[in-house]
Residue, then its C-alpha position, 0 to 999 in steps of 0.5 A: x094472718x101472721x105478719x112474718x119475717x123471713x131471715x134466710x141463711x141464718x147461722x147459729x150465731x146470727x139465731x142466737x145473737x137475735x135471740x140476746x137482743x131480743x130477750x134483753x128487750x125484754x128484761x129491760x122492760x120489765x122489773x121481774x121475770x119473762x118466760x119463754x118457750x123453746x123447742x127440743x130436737x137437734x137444731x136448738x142446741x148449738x144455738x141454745x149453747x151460744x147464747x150460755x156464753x152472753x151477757x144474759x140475765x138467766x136467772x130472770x128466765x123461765x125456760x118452758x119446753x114447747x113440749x117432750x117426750x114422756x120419758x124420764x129427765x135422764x133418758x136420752x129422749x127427753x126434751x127437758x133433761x138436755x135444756x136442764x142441764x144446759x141452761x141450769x148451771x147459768x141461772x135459768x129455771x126449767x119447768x117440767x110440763x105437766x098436764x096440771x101446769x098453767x102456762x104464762x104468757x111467753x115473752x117468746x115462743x121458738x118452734x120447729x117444724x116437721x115435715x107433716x107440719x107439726x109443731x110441738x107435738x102437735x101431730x097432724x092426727x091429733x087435729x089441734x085446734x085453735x079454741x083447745x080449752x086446755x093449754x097443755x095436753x098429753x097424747x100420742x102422735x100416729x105414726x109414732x116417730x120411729x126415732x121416739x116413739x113416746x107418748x107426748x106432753x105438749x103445749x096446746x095452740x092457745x097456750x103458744x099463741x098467748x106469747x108477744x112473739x114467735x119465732x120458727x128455725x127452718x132447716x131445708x127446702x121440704x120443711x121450707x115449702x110447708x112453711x112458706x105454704x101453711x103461711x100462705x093458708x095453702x093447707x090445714x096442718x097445725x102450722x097452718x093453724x097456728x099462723x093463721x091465728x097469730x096476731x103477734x110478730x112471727x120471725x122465721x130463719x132459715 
C-alpha cells in the first residue's frame, strides 16, 4: 500500500514551487536526463505555466504525457499539442506516445483523477491490471466522455508504477472521496489499483 501525503488547499503556485524543488533534486543527482510524466486536462496548465518561468533546466527534461487522445497534435483535444507547445519553447522534449514507445523509468509521475476513478486513460471498462505486460495501450473508454469522445493512447499501470515517485492534483470533494476511498483499498477502481501497488512515495494536493 502507498504511503501518501496529503497537502490540502494547495494553490498552483505552492503545485508548482514543489514540482521545481523536486525535479531539481533530481537534476542534481544525476549527470544526464530524467523524465517525468504529466497529465492533460484543464488543472495542469496554470501550473505547467508557472514553473515555464523558474530557473529549471528543461532542456534535460523528458516530457511523457500519462496519455491522449487520438487526435492530430493540432486539434484542440490533443494532450500533446498543448504540453508541446507550452514546454518546447523552454527547452523541453515531448514525446508522442505510441503503442511501439518503450517507456523509461520517470523520475515522477503526476496524475489525475476522474470521478469513476480513472486514471490515464485508464477507464473502469477497460479493467487494468497491474501485470499488463505491455506499458502503453490503445483503447476505448466506454461511455465515451461526451466532451472527448476519442479513442485513447495511454500509459499502462506498469508503465506508471516504474517511476521513483507519484504525485495526484484533486480537485473537489467527489474526486476526493474516491481518492481518500481507493487508498483506503475500499473499491476496485484503477486508482485503487494503482495505489495498492505503489511502493514508492505518493503526494496528493488538493
Amino acid at each position: 500500500m502507498a504511503d501518501i501525503d496529503i497537502i490540502e488547499n494547495a494553490s498552483d503556485a505552492q503545485i508548482a514551487a514543489f514540482l521545481e524543488d523536486y525535479l531539481q533534486g533530481c537534476l542534481g543527482q544525476t549527470e544526464g536526463r530524467i523524465a517525468i510524466s504529466v497529465p492533460g486536462g484543464s488543472t495542469p496548465f496554470p501550473i505547467f505555466a508557472a514553473l515555464t518561468n523558474t530557473g529549471l533546466d528543461w532542456s534535460l527534461i523528458d516530457v511523457w504525457p500519462g496519455d491522449d487522445r487520438i487526435v492530430p497534435e493540432d486539434h484542440p483535444a490533443s494532450n500533446t499539442g498543448k504540453i508541446r507547445a507550452l514546454l518546447e519553447p523552454v527547452g523541453a522534449s515531448v514525446v508522442t506516445l505510441s503503442e511501439t514507445a518503450q517507456p523509461p523509468r520517470f523520475a515522477l509521475v503526476w496524475l489525475g483523477m476522474g470521478a469513476d476513478g480513472h486514471i490515464a486513460s485508464l477507464f473502469p471498462n477497460t479493467d487494468p491490471q497491474v501485470d499488463e505486460p505491455a506499458p502503453i495501450k490503445r483503447l476505448t473508454p466506454d461511455p465515451l466522455p461526451p466532451e472527448a469522445p476519442f479513442d485513447r493512447i495511454t500509459l499502462t499501470i506498469p508503465a506508471l508504477l516504474n517511476s521513483d515517485a507519484l504525485m495526484f492534483v484533486i480537485r473537489g470533494d467527489e474526486k476526493r472521496s474516491v481518492f481518500d476511498a481507493g487508498a483506503a483499498g475500499g473499491h476496485d477502481l484503477p486508482v485503487a489499483r494503482l495505489l495498492g501497488a505503489a511502493n514508492q512515495k505518493v503526494v496528493c494536493f488538493t
